[in-house]
C-alpha positions as a Markdown table, in Angstrom:
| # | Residue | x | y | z |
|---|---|---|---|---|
| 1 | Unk | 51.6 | 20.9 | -56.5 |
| 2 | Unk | 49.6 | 24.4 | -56.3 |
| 3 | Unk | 46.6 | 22.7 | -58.0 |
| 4 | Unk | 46.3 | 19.6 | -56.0 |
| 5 | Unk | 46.9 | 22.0 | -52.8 |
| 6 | Unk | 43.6 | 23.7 | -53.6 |
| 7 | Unk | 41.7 | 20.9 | -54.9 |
| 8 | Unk | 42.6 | 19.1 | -51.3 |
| 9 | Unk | 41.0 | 22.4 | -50.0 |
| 10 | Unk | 38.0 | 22.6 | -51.7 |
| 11 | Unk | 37.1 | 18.5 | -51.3 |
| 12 | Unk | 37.9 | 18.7 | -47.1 |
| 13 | Unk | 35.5 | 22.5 | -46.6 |
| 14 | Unk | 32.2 | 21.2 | -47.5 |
| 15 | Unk | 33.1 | 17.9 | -46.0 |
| 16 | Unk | 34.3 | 19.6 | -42.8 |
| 17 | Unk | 30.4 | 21.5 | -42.8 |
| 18 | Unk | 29.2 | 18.4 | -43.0 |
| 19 | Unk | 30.8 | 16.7 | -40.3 |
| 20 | Unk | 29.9 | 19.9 | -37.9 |
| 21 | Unk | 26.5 | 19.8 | -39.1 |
| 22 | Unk | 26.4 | 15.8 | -38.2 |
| 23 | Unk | 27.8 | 16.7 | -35.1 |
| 24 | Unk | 25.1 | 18.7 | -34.2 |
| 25 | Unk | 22.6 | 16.4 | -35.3 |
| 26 | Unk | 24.1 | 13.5 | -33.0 |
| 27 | Unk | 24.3 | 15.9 | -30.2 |
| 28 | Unk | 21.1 | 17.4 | -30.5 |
| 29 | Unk | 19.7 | 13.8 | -30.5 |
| 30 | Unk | 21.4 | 12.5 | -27.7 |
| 31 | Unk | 20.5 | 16.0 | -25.7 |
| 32 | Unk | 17.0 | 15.3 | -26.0 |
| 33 | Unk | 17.1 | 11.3 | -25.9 |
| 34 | Unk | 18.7 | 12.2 | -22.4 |
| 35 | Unk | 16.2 | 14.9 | -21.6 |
| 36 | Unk | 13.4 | 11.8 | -22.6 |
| 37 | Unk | 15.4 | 9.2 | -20.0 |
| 38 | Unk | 15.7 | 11.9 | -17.0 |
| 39 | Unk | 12.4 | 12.9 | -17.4 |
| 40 | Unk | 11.0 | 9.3 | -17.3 |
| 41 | Unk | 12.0 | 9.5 | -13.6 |
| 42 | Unk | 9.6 | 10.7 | -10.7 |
| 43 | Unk | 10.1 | 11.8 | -7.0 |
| 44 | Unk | 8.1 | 9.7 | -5.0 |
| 45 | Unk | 7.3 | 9.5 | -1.4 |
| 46 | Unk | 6.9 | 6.2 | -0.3 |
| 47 | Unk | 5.0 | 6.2 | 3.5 |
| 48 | Unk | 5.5 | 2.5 | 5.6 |
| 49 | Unk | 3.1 | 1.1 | 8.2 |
| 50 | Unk | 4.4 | 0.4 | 11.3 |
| 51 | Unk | 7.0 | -2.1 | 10.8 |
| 52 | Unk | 6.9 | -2.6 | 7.5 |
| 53 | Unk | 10.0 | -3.7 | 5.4 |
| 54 | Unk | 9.6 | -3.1 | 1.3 |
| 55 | Unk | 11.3 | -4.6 | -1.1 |
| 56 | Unk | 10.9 | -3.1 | -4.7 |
| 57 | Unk | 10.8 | -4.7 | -8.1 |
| 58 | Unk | 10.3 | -4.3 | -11.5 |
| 59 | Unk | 6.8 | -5.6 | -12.5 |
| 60 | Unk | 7.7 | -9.8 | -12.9 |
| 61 | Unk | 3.8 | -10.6 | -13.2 |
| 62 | Unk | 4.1 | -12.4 | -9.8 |
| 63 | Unk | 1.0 | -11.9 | -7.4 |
| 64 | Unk | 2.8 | -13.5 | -3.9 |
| 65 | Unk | 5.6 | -12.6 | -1.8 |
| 66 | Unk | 6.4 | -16.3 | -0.9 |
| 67 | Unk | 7.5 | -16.8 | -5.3 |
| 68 | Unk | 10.2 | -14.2 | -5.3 |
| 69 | Unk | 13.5 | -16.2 | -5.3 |
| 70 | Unk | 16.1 | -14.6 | -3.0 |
| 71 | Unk | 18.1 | -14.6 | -6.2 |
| 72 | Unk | 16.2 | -11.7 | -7.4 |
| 73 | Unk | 17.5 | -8.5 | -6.6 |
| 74 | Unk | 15.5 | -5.6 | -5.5 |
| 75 | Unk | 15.6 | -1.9 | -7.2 |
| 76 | Unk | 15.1 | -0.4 | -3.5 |
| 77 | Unk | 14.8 | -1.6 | -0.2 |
| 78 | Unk | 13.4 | 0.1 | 2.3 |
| 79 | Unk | 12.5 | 0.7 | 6.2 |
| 80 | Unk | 11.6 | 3.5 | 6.6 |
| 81 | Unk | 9.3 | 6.3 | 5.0 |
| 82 | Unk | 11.2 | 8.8 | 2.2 |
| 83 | Unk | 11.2 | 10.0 | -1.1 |
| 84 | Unk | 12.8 | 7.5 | -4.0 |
| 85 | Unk | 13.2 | 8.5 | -7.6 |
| 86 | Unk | 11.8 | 6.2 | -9.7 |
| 87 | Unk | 11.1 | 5.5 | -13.7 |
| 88 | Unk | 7.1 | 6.2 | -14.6 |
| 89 | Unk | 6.4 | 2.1 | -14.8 |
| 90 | Unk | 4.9 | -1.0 | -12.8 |
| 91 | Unk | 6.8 | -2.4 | -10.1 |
| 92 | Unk | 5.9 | -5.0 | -7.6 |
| 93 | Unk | 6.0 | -3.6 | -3.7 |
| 94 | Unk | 6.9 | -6.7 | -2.0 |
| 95 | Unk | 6.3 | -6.9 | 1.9 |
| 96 | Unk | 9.0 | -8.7 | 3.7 |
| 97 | Unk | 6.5 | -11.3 | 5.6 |
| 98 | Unk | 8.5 | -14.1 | 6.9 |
| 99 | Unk | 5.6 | -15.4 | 9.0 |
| 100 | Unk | 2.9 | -14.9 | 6.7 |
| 101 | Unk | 1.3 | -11.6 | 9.2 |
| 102 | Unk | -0.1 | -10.2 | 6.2 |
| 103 | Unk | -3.2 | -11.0 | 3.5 |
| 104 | Unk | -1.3 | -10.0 | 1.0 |
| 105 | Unk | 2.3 | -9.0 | 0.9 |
| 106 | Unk | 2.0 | -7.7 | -2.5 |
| 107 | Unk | 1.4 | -4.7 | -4.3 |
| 108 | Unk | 1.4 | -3.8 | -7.6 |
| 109 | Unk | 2.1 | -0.3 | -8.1 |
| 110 | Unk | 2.3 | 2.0 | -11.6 |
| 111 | Unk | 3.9 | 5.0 | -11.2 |
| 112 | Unk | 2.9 | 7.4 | -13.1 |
| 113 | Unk | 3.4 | 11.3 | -14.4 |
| 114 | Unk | 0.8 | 12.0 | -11.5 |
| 115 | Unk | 2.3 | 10.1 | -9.1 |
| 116 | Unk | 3.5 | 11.5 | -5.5 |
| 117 | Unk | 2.9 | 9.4 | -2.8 |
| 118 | Unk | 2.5 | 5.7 | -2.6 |
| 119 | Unk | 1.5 | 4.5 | 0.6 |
| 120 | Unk | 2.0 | 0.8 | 1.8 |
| 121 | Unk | 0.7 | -0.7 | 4.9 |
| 122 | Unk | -1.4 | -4.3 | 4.1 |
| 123 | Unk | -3.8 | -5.7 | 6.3 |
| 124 | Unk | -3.1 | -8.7 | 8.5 |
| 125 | Unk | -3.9 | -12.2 | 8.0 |
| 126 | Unk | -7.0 | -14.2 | 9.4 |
| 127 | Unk | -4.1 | -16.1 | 11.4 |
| 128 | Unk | -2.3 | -13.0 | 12.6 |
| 129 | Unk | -6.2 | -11.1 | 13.5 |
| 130 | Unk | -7.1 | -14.1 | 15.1 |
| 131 | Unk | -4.0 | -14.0 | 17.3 |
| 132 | Unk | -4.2 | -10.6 | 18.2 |
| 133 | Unk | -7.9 | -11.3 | 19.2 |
| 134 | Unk | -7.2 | -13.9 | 21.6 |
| 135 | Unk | -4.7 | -11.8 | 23.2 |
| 136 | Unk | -6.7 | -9.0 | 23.1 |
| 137 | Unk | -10.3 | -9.7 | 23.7 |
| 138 | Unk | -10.6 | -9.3 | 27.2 |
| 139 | Unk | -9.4 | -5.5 | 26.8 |
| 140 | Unk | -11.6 | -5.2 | 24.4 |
| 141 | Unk | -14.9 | -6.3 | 25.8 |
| 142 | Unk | -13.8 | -4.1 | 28.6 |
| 143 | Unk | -14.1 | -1.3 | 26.3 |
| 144 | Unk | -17.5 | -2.1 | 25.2 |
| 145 | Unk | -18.7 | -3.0 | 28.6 |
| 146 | Unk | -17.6 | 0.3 | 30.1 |
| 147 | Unk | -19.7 | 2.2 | 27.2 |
| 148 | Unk | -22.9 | -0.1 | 28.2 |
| 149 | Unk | -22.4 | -1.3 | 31.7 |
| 150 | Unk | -25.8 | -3.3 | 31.9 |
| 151 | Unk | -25.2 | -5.0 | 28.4 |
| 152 | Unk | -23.8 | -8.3 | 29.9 |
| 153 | Unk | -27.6 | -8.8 | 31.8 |
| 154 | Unk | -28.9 | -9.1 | 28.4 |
| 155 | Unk | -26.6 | -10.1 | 25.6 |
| 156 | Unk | -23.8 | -12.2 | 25.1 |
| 157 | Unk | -20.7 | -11.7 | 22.7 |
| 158 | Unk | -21.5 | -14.9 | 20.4 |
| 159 | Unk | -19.2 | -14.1 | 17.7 |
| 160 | Unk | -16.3 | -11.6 | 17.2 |
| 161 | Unk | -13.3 | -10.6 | 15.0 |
| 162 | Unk | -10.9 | -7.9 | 14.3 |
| 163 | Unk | -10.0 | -6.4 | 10.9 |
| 164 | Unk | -7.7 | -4.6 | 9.3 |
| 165 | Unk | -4.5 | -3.7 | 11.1 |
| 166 | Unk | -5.9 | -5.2 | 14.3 |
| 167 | Unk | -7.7 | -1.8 | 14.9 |
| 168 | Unk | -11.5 | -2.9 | 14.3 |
| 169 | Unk | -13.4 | -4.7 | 16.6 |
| 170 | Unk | -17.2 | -6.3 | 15.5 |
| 171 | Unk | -19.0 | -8.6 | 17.4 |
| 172 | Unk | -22.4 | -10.1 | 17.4 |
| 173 | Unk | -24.7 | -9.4 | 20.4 |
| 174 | Unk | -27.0 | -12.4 | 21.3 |
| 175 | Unk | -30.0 | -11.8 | 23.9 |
| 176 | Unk | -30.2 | -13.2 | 26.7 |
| 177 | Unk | -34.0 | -13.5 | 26.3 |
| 178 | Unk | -35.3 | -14.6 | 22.9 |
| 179 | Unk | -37.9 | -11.4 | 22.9 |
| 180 | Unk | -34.7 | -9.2 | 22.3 |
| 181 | Unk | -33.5 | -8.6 | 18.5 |
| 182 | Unk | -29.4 | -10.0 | 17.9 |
| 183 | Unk | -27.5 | -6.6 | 17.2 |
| 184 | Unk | -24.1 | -6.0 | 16.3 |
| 185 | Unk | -21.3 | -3.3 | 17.1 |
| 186 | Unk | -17.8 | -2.1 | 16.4 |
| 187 | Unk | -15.1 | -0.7 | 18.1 |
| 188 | Unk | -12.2 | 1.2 | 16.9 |
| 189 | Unk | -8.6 | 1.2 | 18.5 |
| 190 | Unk | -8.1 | 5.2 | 19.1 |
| 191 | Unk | -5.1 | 7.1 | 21.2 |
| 192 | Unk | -4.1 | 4.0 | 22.9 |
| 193 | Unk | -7.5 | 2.3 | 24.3 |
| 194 | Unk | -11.2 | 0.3 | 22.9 |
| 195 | Unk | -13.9 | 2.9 | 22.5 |
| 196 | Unk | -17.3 | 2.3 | 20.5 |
| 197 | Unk | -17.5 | 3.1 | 17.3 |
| 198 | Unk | -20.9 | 2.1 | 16.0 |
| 199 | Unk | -23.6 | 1.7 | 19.3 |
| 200 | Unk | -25.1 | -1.7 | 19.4 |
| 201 | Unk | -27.7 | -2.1 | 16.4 |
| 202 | Unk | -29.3 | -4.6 | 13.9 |
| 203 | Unk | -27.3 | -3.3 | 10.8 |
| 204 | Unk | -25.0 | -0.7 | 11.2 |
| 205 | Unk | -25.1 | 1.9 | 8.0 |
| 206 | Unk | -22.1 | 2.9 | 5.8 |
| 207 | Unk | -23.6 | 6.3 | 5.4 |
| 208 | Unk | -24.0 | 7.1 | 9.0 |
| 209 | Unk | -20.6 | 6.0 | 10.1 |
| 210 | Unk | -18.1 | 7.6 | 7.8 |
| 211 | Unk | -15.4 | 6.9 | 10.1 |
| 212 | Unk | -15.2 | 3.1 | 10.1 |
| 213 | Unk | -14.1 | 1.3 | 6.6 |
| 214 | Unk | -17.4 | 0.1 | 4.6 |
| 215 | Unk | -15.3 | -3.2 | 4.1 |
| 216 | Unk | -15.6 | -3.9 | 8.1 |
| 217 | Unk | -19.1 | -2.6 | 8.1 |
| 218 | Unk | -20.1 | -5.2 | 5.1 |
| 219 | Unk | -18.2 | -7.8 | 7.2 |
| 220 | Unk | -19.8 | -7.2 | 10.8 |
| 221 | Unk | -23.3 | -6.9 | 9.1 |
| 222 | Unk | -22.5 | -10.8 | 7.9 |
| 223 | Unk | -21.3 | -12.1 | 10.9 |
């Protein structure tokens, strides 16, 4: 009985070495497998446009707002501007836009190790622009005519838009008399009323006007 005692013994120590050292092994792994995962996450600070309702997804390779099924379930949704933690990957920031306001509702986003802010505000529609333009114009023209008092004895607005947000006015100036050159000039929204933003010219240059978006520069020069 003495001899099968000590054999017992010797078999279960180096079997019980084992075990801890396999312990150690799985726990290391799992330590740093978990160190991987919670490190794959980032602190970002997502900022809203006015109004603006977000609905987050995982990348699903769609490119329009209107093809999400209401079966699909959002990560996040938010209403406001704040900080979200979320895996370094691409995601879909989906726009709620029930009456089509916007150009494009969706974003795709990749979050990366960089990543800190991710800001979201789309531009508006040609329908909702066009809206806002009707309702707006004469406030608008105001603006330009208080700048340039005289301009309505010699040019007429022929053509006009807004972009963007609704914030960017361009219009074409058409002379009254044919010896005049056609100009054009924008107006930006600022603190609440229409002022000039670009004087009345033939082309209005990107370089000089830092403050106005080239893409509503390009577009006013083509109108």
């Amino acid at each position: 009985m003495g001899n099968l005692t000590l054999w017992i013994q010797a078999v279960i120590r180096p079997n019980k070495k084992l075990v801890l050292v396999c312990l150690a092994i799985v726990i290391g792994v799992s330590l740093g497998l978990l160190s991987n995962y919670w490190h794959s996450f980032k602190n970002v600070q997502v900022i809203l446009g006015s109004s603006v309702q977000l609905n987050i997804y995982p990348d699903l390779g769609g490119d329009s707002a209107y093809s999400y099924s209401s079966s699909t379930q959002p990560l996040f949704k938010i209403s406001s501007s704040g900080t979200i933690k979320l895996k370094k990957a691409v995601y879909d920031f989906v726009v709620s836009d029930p009456t089509h306001q916007y150009e494009n509702p969706v974003t795709k986003v990749v979050v990366l190790s960089n990543t800190n802010r991710i800001d979201i505000n789309p531009l508006y529609s040609d329908q909702k622009l066009a809206e806002l333009l009707t309702a707006n114009r004469p406030t608008i023209q105001q603006g330009l005519l208080s700048k340039y008092p005289g301009l309505s004895s010699f040019y007429t607005i022929s053509v006009d838009r807004l972009y963007e947000h609704g914030d960017w006015y361009g219009a074409v100036l058409t002379p009254v008399a044919p010896q005049y050159d056609t100009l054009v000039v924008i107006l930006g929204y600022e603190h609440g009323k229409w002022v000039v933003a670009a004087k009345p010219q033939i082309s209005i240059s990107i370089p000089s006007n830092p403050s106005i978006p080239s893409s509503v520069i390009d577009s006013v020069d083509q109108l």
